[in-house]
C-alpha positions as CSV (number, residue, x, y, z in Angstrom):
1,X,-22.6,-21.0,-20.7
2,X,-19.9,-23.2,-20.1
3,X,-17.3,-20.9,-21.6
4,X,-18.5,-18.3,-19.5
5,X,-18.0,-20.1,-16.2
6,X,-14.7,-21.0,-17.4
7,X,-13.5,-17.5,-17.8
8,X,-14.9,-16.2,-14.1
9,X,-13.4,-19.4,-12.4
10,X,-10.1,-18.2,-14.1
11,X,-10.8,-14.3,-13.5
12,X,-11.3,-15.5,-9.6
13,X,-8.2,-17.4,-9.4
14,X,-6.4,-14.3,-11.0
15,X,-7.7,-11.8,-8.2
16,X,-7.1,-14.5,-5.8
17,X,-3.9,-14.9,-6.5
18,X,-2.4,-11.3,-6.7
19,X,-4.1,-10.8,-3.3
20,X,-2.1,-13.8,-1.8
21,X,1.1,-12.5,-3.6
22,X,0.6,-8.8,-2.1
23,X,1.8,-10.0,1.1
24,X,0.4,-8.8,4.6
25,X,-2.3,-5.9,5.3
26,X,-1.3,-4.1,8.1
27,X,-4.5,-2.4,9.9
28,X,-4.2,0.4,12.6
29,X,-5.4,-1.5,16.0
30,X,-8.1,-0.3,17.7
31,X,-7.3,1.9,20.9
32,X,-7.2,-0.3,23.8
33,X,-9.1,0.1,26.9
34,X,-7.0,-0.8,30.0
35,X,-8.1,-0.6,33.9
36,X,-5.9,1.9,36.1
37,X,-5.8,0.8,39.3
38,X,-7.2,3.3,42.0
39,X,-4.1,5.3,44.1
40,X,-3.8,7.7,46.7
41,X,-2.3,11.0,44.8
42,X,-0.3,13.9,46.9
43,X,-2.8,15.2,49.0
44,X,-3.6,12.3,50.6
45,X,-6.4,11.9,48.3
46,X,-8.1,8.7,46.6
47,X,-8.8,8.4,43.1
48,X,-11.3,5.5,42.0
49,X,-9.8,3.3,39.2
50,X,-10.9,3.9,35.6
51,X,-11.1,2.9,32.6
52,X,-8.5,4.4,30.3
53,X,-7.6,4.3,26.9
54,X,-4.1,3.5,25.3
């Protein structure tokens, strides 16, 4: 028993180490939502804010 909690405390510092030695993960953001403010377009007309996203 002991042996075999000796070899998956090695086999974890193994896979933790070649993840820390990969170097950064870069994930896609999430698209952001962002207000738009309400304005008058030509026309002379009034458009309501919304939400928008980026």
């Amino acid at each position: 028993m002991r042996r075999f909690l000796s070899a998956c405390l090695i086999a974890a510092a193994l896979i933790g180490g070649s993840c820390a030695l990969t170097g950064c993960v870069v994930v896609a953001p999430r698209p952001a939502r962002v207000w738009v403010p309400g304005y008058w377009s030509p026309g002379h007309v009034w458009v309501e804010g919304n939400w928008r996203y980026r």
